[in-house]
C-alpha positions in Angstrom: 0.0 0.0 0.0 3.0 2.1 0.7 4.3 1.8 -2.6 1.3 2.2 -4.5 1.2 5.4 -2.5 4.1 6.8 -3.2 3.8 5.8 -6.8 0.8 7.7 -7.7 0.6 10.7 -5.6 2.8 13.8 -4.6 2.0 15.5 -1.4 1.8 19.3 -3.5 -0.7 17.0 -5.5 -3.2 15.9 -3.0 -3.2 18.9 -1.0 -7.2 18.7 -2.0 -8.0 15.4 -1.1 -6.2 15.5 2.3 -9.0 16.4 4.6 -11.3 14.2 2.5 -10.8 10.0 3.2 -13.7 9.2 0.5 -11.7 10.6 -2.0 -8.4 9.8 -1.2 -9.8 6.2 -0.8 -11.0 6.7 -3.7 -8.1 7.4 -5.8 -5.9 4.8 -4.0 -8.6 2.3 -5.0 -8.3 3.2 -8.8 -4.7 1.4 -8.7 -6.4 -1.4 -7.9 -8.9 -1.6 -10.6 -9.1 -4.3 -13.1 -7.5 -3.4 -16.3 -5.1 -4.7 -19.5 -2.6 -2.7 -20.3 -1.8 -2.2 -23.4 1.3 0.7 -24.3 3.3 3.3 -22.9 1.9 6.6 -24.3 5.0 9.4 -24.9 4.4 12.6 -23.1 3.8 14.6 -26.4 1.4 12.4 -27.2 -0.9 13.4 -24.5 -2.8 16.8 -25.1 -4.7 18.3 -21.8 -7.9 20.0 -23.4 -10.8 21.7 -20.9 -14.3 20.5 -20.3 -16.6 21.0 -22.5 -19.5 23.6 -20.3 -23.2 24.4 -20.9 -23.6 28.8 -20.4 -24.7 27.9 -16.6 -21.6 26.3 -16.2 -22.1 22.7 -16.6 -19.7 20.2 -17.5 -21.4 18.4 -20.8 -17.7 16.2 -21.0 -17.8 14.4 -17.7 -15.2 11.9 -17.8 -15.5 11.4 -21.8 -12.8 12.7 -24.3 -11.2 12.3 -27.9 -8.3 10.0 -28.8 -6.7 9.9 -32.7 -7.0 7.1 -35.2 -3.3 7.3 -35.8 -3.0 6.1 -31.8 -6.6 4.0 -30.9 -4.7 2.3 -33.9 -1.4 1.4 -32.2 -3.3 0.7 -28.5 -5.7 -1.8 -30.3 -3.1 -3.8 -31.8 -1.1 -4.2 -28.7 -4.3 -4.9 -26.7 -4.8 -7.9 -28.9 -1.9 -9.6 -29.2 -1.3 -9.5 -25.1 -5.0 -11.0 -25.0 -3.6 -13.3 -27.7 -7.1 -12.4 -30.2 -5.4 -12.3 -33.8 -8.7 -11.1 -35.5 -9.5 -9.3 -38.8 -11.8 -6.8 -36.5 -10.9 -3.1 -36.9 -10.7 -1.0 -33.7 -13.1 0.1 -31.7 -14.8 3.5 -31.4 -14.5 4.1 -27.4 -12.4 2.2 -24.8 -12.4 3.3 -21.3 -9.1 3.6 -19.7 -6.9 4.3 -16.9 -4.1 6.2 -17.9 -1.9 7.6 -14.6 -4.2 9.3 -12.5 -6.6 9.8 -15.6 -9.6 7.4 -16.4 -13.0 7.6 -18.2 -13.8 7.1 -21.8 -11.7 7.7 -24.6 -13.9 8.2 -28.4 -12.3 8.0 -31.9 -11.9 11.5 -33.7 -11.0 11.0 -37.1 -10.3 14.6 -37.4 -6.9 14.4 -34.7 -3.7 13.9 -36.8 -0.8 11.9 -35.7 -1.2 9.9 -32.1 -2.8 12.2 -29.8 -4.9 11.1 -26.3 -6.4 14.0 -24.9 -7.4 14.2 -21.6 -9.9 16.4 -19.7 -10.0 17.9 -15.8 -13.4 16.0 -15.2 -11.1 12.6 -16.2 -8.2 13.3 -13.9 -8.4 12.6 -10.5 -4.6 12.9 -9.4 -1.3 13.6 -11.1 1.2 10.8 -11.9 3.1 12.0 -14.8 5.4 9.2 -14.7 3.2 6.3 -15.4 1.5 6.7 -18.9 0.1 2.9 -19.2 -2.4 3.3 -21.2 -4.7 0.5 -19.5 -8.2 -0.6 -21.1 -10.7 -1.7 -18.7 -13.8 -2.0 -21.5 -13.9 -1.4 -25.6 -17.0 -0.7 -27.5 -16.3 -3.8 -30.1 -19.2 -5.7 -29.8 -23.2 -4.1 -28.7 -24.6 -5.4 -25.5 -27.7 -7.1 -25.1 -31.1 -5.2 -23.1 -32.8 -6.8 -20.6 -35.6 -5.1 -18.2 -35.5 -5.3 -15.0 -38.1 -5.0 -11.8 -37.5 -1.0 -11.3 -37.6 -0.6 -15.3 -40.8 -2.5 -15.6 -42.3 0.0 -12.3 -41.4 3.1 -14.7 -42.2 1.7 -18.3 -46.1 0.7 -16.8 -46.6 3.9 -14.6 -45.7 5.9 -17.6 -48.0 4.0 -20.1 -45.7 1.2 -22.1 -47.4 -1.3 -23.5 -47.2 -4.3 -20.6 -48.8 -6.9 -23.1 -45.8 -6.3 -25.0 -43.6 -6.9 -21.8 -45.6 -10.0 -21.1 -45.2 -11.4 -24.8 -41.1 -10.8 -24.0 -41.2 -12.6 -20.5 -43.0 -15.5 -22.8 -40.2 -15.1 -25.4 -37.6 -15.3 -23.1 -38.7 -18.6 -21.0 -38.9 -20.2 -24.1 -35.2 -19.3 -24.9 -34.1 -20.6 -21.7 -36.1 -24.0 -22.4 -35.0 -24.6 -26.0 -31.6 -24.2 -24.6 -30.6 -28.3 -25.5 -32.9 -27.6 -29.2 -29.5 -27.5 -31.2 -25.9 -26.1 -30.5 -26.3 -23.3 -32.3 -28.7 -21.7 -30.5 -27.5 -22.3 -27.2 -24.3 -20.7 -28.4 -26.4 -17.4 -29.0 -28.3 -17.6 -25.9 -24.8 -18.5 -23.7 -23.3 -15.0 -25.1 -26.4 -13.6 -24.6 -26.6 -13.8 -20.8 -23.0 -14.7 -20.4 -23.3 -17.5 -19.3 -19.9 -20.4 -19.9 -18.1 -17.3 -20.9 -14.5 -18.6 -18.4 -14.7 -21.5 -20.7 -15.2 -20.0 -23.7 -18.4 -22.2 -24.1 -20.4 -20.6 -26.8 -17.3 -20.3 -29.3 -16.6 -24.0 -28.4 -20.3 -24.4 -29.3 -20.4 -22.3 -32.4 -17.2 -24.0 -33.7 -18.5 -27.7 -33.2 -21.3 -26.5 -35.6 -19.6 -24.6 -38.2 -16.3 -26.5 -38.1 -17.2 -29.8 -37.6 -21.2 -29.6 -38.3 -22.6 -31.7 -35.8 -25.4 -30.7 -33.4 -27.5 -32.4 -30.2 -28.5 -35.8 -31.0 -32.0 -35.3 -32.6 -34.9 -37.8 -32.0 -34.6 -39.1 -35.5 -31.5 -40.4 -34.8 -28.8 -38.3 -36.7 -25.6 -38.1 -35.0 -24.8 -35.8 -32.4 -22.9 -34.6 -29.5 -24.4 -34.5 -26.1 -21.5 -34.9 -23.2 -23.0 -35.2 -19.5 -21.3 -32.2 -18.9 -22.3 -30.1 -21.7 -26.3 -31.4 -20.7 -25.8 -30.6 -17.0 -24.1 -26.9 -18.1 -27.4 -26.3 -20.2 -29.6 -27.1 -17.5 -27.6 -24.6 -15.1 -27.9 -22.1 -17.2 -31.6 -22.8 -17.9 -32.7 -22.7 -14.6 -30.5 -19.7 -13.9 -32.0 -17.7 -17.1 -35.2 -18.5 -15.4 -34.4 -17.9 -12.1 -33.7 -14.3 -13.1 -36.3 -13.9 -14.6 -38.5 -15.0 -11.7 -36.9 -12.6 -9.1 -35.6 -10.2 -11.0 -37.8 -9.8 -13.6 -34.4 -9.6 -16.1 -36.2 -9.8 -19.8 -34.0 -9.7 -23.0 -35.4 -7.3 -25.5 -34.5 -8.0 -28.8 -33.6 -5.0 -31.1 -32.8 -3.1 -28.7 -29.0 -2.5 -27.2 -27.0 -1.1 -24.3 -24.2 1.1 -25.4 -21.5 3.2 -23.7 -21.7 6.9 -23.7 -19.5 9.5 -25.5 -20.0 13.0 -26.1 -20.0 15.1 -29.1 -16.7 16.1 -29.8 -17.8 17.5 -33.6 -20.4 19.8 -32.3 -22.8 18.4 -34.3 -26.2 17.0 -32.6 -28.6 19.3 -31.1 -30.0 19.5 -27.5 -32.2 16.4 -27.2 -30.4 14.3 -30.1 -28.1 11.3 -29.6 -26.5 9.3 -32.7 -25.8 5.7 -32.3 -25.4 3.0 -34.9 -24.6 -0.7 -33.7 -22.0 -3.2 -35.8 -21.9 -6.9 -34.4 -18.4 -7.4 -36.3 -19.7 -11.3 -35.7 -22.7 -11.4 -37.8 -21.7 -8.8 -39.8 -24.5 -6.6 -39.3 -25.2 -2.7 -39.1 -27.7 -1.2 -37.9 -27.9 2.7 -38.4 -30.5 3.7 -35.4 -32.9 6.6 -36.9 -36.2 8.1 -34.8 -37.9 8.0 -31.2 -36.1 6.4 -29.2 -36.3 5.8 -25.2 -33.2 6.1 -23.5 -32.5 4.9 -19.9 -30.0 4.0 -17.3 -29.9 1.6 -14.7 -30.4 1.8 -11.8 -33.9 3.5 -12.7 -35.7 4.8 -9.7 -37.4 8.3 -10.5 -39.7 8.7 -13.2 -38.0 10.8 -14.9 -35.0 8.3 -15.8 -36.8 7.3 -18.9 -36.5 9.8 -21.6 -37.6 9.8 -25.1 -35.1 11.5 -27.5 -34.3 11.5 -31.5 -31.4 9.2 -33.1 -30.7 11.4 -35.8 -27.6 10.9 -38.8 -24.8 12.7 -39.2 -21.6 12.0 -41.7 -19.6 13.9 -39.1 -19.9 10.6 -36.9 -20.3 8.0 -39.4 -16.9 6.1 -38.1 -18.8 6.1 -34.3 -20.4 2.6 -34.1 -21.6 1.0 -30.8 -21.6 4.0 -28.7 -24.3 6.0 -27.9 -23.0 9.8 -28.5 -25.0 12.6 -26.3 -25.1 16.2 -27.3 -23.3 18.8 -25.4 -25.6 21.7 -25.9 -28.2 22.5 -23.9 -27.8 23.3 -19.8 -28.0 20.1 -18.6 -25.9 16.7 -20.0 -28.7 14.1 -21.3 -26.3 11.7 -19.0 -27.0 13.2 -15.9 -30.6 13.6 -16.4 -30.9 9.3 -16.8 -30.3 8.5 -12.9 -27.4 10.8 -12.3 -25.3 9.4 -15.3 -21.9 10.7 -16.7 -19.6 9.6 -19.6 -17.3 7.8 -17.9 -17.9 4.5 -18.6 -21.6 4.4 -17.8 -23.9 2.3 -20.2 -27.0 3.7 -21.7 -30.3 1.5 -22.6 -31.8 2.5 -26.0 -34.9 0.9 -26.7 -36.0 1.1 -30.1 -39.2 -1.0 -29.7 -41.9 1.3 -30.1 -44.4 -0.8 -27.4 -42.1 0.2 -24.9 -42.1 4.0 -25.0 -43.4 6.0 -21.9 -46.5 7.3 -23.3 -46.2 10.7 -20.9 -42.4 11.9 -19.4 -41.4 13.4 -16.0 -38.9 16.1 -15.7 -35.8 14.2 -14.6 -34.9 14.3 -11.0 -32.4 17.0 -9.8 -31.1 17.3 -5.9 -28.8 19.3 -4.0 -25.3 17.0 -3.1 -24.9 16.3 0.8 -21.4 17.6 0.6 -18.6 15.9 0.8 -17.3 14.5 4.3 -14.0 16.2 5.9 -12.1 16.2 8.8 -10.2 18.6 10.8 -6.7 16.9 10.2 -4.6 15.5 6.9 -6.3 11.6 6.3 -3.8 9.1 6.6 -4.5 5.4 6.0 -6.7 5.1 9.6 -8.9 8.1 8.5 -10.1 5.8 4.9 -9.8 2.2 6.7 -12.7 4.6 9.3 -14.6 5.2 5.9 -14.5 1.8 4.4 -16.0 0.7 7.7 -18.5 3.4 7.9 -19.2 2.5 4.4 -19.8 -1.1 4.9 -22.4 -0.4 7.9 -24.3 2.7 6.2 -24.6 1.5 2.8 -28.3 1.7 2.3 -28.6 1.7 -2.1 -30.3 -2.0 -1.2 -32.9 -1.2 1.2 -33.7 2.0 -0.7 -34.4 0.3 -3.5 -36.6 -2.5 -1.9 -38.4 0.3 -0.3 -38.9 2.1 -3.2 -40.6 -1.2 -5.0 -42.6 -1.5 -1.8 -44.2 1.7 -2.3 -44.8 1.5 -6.0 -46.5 -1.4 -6.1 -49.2 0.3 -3.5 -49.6 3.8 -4.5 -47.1 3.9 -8.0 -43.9 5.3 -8.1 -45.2 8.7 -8.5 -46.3 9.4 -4.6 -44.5 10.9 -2.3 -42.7 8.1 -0.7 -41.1 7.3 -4.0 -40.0 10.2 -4.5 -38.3 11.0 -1.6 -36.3 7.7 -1.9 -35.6 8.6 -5.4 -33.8 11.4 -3.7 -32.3 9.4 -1.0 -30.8 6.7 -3.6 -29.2 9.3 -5.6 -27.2 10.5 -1.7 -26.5 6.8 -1.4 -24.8 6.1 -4.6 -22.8 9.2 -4.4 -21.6 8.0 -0.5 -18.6 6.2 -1.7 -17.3 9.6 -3.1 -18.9 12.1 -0.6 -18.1 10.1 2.2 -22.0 11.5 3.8 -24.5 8.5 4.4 -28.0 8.7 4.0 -29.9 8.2 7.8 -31.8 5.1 7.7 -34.3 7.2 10.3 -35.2 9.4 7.2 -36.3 6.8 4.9 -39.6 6.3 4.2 -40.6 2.6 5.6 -43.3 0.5 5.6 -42.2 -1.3 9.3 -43.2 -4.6 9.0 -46.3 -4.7 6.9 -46.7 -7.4 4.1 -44.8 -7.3 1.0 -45.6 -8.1 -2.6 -44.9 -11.5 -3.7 -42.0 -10.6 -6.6 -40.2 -9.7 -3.4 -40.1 -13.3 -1.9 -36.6 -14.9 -1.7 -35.1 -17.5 -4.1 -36.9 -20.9 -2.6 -39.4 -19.1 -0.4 -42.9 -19.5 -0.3 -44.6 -16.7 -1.7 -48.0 -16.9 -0.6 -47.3 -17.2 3.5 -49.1 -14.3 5.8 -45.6 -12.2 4.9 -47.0 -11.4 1.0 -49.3 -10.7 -1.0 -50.3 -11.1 -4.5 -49.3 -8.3 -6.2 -51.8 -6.7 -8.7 -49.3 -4.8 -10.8 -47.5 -6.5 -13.5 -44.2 -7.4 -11.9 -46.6 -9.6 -9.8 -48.3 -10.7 -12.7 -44.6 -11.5 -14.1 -43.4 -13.2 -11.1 -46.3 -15.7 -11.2 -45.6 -16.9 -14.4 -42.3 -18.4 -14.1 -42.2 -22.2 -14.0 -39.7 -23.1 -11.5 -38.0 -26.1 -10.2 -35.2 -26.5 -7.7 -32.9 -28.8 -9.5 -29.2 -29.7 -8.7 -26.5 -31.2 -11.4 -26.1 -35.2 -10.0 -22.8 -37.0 -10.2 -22.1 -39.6 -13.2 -22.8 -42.7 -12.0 -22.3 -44.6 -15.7 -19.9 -47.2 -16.0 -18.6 -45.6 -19.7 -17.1 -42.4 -20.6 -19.8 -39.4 -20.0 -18.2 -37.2 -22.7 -19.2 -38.5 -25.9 -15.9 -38.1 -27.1 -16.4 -40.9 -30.1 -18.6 -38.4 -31.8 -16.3 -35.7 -31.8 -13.0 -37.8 -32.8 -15.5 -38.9 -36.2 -16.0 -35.4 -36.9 -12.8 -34.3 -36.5 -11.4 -36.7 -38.6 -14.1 -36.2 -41.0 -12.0 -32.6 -41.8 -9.2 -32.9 -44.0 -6.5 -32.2 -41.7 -4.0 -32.6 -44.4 -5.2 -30.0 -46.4 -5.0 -27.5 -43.9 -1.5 -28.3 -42.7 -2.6 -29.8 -39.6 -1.0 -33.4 -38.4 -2.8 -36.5 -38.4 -5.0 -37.9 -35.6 -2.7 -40.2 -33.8 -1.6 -41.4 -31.0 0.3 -38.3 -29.5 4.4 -39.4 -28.2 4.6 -40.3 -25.1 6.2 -37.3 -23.9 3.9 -35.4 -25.0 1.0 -37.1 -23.3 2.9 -37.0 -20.2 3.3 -33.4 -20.2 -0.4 -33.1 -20.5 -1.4 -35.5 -18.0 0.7 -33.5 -15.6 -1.1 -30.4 -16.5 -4.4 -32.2 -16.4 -3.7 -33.3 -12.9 -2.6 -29.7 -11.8 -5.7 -28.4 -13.5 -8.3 -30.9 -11.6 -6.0 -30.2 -8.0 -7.1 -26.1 -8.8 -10.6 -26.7 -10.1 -11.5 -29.0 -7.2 -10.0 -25.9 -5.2 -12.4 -23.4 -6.5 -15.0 -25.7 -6.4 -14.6 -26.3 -2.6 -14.4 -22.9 -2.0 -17.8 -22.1 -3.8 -19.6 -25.1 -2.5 -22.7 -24.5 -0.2 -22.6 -28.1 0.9 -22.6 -28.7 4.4 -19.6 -31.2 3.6 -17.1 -28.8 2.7 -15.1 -31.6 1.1 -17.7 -31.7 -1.8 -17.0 -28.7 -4.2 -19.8 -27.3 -6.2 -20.5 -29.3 -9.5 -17.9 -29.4 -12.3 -21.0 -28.1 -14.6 -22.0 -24.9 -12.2 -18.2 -23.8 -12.4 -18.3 -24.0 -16.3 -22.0 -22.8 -16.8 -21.2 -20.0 -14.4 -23.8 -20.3 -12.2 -24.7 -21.5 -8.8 -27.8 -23.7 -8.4 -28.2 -23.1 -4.7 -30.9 -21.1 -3.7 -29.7 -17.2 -2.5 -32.2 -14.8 0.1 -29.5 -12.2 -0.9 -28.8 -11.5 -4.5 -26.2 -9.4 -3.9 -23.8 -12.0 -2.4 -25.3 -14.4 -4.8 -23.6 -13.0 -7.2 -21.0 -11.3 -5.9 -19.7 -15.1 -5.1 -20.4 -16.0 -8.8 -18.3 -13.5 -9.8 -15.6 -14.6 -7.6 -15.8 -18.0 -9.0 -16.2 -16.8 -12.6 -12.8 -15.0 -12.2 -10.8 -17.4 -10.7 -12.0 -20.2 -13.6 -11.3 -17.6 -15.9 -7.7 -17.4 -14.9 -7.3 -21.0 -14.9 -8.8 -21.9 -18.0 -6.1 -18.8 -19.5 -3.3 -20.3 -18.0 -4.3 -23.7 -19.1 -4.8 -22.8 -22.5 -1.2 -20.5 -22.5 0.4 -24.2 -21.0 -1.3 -25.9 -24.1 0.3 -23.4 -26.4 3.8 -24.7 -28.7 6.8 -22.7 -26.4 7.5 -20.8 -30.5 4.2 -19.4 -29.9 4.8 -17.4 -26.6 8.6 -16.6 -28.0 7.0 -15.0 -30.8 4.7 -13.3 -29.0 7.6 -11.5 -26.9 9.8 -11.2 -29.9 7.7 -9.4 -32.6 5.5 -6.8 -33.2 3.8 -7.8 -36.1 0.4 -7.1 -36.5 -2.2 -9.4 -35.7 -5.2 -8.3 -37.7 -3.4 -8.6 -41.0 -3.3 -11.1 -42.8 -1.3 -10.0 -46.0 1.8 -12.4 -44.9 5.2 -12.9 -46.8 5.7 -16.5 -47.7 8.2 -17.0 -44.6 5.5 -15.7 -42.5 2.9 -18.2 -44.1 4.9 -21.2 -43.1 5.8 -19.7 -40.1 2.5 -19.3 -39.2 1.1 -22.6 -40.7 3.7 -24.7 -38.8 2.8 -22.7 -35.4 -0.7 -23.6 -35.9 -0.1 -27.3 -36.9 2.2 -27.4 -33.6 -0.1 -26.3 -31.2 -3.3 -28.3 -33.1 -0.7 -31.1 -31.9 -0.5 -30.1 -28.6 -4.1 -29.0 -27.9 -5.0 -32.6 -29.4 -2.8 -34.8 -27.2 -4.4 -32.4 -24.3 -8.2 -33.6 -25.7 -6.6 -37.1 -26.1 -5.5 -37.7 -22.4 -8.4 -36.3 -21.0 -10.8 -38.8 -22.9 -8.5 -41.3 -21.6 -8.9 -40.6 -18.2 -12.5 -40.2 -18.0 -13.1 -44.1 -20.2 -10.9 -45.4 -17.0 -12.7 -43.1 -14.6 -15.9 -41.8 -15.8 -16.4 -39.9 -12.9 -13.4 -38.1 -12.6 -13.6 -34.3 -11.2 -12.2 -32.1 -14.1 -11.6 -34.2 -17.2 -14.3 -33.4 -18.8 -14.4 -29.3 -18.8 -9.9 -30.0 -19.2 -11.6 -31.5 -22.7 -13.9 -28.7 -23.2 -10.9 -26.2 -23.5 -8.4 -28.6 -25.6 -11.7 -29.0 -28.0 -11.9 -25.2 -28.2 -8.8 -24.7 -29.1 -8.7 -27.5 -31.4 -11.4 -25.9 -33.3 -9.9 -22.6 -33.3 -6.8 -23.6 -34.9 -9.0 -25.2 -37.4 -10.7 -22.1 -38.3 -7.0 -20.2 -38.1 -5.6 -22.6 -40.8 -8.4 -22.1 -43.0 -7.6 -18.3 -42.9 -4.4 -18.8 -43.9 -5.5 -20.8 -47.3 
């Protein structure tokens, strides 16, 4: 802590923050944060610009600012080949960044010559001149999925939205979830959808078996298919999950509509009350150019006046922008802010384009007066923000407010009083990490210990005890129509291999290997198989380790199920959400680091040399003929490796089908397989 410290602050440049722990806890927090970095940006290359500022004074900019071609160029490149994507995908339009004691969003101006990174005051929170890492924590490549939620759905039908057309998408959606096991391809797009198997790179593996090797489930006609116990038992984790959130959160996918991070107009060229936005999935290949009414939100929505209906209008000035959402800066007040306090620093921003779903009337968007910002009498040290954290810990109230806040709506709609005022009080609350000021549970509105609505029950609870009621508004409506069923993966208890691996093995060999460059399905040497039985066995030892540490078994010896740590879920049944899934995400990031390092042990020992040797550039794919058989004789090396990895996995698991590990060790020796399939097509 000392050195982190030291690195990235001055005492001439905290003079501000020293009477303030929030803050100061604040910015020793941001060297903490979760980030890849990517390059060193030069010091000319860095151009400090001021905010943006409506005539009342306003900052329009918060946190959002322009970055070259030339340069977004340069950091894109290196930022794939660290992350080891080689990919034909031009850069992204935004990436938010950390970059010294700078962060926030950074959007492509094609108008900036050379490599130039500007920064603004609302985006720097300390000096540290000396470190100019330019570190990516998000990119704008790919548009995200919508999905509703319970204080949404409150809004949309106060204000007048169409709720048959948020039933017909609740009806949409629990059929996704159960035609999950309907064919491979589909799960694939409903995995990415709710990412769900994302550690183990699930729906690319699933995508890859169709396209590469064109197999599916096994049908009831009786074509030939692929359907491992694990792969049925990670499909029915993330079924139940998909409608298990949509159960008690109410969490509905709407389809053609997006979330999007927010940038601002750098060209000057939308008027107060326009946005532009136009989405590209590079996967599909398809572009949508967004054009009319549109409602815009943010989450968390609490006040009426979070939903807003605005015009997507064109302009050529911003025709290179894709996947972002860009906001105007004229006018006195940012459209950002007005959505629930937003800013354009990395927020995301819901556009719903489905015209059922507009607000038929609009509220003015809420507006309150800041608490103020905690301080005390002498310079903070560590004691002073360790005081804060604690405070923090026991007067964080964002939870209850929002509970309360449902509470009230569904009696007298989100409109009264009540709601209001906690509209008011949640906007305090989010802010207390920075202000250091809690909101006083003694000036909440409560309801003391009347009954609450039914879509308020707890995961596994009954719902219609003296402690609820039947809600008449539609979240209640909602909640009751989820079909439900505790269910819990089971262990193998077959005598033969549960992986189906014989189907795969055909349908890899049905590819001609040859042609591509790639070896021959055979036995792998003996040192080779060796190497990957000792990675194997190092692999189960970790997994069984997460596993144990994730269980909720009363036996702490028994680790949650192989298929909940590669679905990404937890079947167990949660009364708080909030842990729920902050222990998911725990268990998500620790398979996601051992699934990478699994996959870097599986790659040829060329492969990571040339990684630290060269600077080529990934995303093209004009080679020299050196670099072709370079390349084809990487990827027919590691295809070698990656299949003697698949190889003694299927042997353990026919001598011990239920082996711990095996099978989701296969699942990322298979993906790789087929990746290398695809890459040595790509290079034909």
């Amino acid at each position: 802590m000392l050195m982190v410290k030291s690195g990235m602050q001055k005492p001439s440049e905290i003079v501000w923050l020293q009477h303030y722990p929030a803050r100061l806890g604040a910015r020793w927090s941001q060297a903490f944060s979760a980030t890849y970095p990517s390059i060193t940006v030069q010091r000319d290359e860095i151009r400090r610009i001021d905010d943006r500022k409506s005539p009342s004074g306003t900052v329009m900019t918060d946190g959002c600012s322009p970055i070259s071609s030339d340069l977004m160029r340069t950091i894109w490149k290196e930022y794939q080949r660290t992350r080891q994507r080689a990919t034909r995908n031009s850069h992204p339009s935004a990436l938010q960044f950390r970059l010294g004691g700078s962060k926030g969003m950074v959007v492509k101006d094609n108008t900036l010559v050379g490599k130039v990174v500007c920064l603004r005051p609302s985006q720097t929170k300390f000096e540290a001149p000396d470190n100019r890492t330019f570190d990516i924590q998000a990119t704008s490549s790919q548009p995200k999925a919508m999905f509703l939620n319970r204080p949404l759905i409150t809004l949309l039908e106060f204000l007048g939205a169409d709720c048959g057309r948020i039933t017909e998408l609740q009806d949409a959606s629990i059929n996704e979830a159960r035609s999950l096991h309907s064919s491979v391809e589909y799960a694939s797009k409903v995995l990415q959808q709710h990412g769900l198997g994302a550690s183990f790179n699930i729906p690319s593996m699933l995508n890859n078996i169709k396209k590469v090797l064109r197999i599916d489930f096994e049908m009831d006609d009786g074509q030939v298919g692929y359907r491992s116990d694990l792969l049925v038992n990670s499909l029915k984790c993330s079924e139940t999950h998909i409608l298990r959130e949509l159960k008690y959160r109410a969490r509905i996918r709407v389809p053609g509509s997006y979330t999007l991070y927010g940038v601002s107009d750098e060209w000057d060229c939308l008027e107060e009350g326009e946005i532009y936005a136009t989405v590209f999935d590079q996967k599909k290949g398809i572009r949508e150019e967004i054009e009319g009414r549109v409602a815009i939100t943010r989450s968390p929505q609490i006040h009426p006046g979070d939903v807003q209906l605005v015009d997507a209008v064109r302009r050529d000035q911003l025709k290179h922008l894709t996947n972002v959402v860009v906001f105007s800066c004229k006018g006195n007040r940012p459209l950002a802010s007005c959505l629930g306090g937003g800013d354009l620093d990395g927020d995301d921003f819901n556009l719903i384009l489905d015209p059922d779903l507009h607000p038929k009337e609009t509220w003015v968007p809420g507006a309150y007066k800041s608490l103020g910002i905690k301080k005390t009498n002498h310079p903070c040290g560590i004691s002073d923000v360790v005081d804060f954290i604690f405070d923090y810990i026991q007067s964080d109230l964002v939870g209850q407010i929002a509970i309360m806040h449902l509470r009230f709506a569904d009696l007298n709609g989100p409109g009264c009083n009540e709601c209001l005022q906690l509209a008011e009080h949640a906007s305090h609350a989010v802010d207390f990490p920075k202000t250091g000021t809690p909101v006083r549970f003694q000036d909440i509105p409560t309801l003391n210990k009347q009954p609450k609505p039914d879509f308020l029950s707890h995961e596994g609870r009954d719902s219609t005890g003296e402690n609820f009621y039947n809600s008449k508004k539609l979240l209640g409506h909602l909640f009751r129509r989820v079909p439900l069923e505790h269910w819990i993966p089971e262990e193998w208890r077959g005598v033969d291999s549960p992986s189906n691996g014989e189907v795969i093995e055909h349908a890899l060999r049905g590819v001609v290997l040859h042609g591509l460059g790639l070896p021959a399905l055979e036995r792998p040497p003996e040192e080779l198989c060796q190497e990957m039985q000792y990675l194997l066995d190092e692999y189960c030892d970790q997994l069984t380790a997460i596993g144990k540490v994730h269980t909720l078994s009363k036996n702490k010896d028994i680790p949650a199920s192989e298929a909940e740590l590669v679905s990404g879920t937890l079947m167990a049944n949660w009364s708080d959400h909030h842990r729920c899934r902050e222990a998911v995400n725990a268990m998500n990031l620790q398979t996601h680091e051992l699934v990478r390092a699994v996959r870097a042990e599986i790659r040829a020992r060329e492969d990571h040399q040339q990684d630290e040797d060269e600077d080529d550039t990934l995303d093209d794919y004009d080679y020299e003929e050196e670099d072709f058989y370079r390349e084809n004789r990487l990827i027919a090396e590691n295809f070698k490796r990656a299949w003697a990895a698949w190889y003694v996995a299927e042997e353990v698991l026919r001598e011990y089908p239920a082996s711990y590990g095996p099978q989701s060790f296969g699942f990322i020796a298979l993906g790789r397989m087929l990746e290398l399939i695809k890459a040595a097509k790509q290079l034909l």
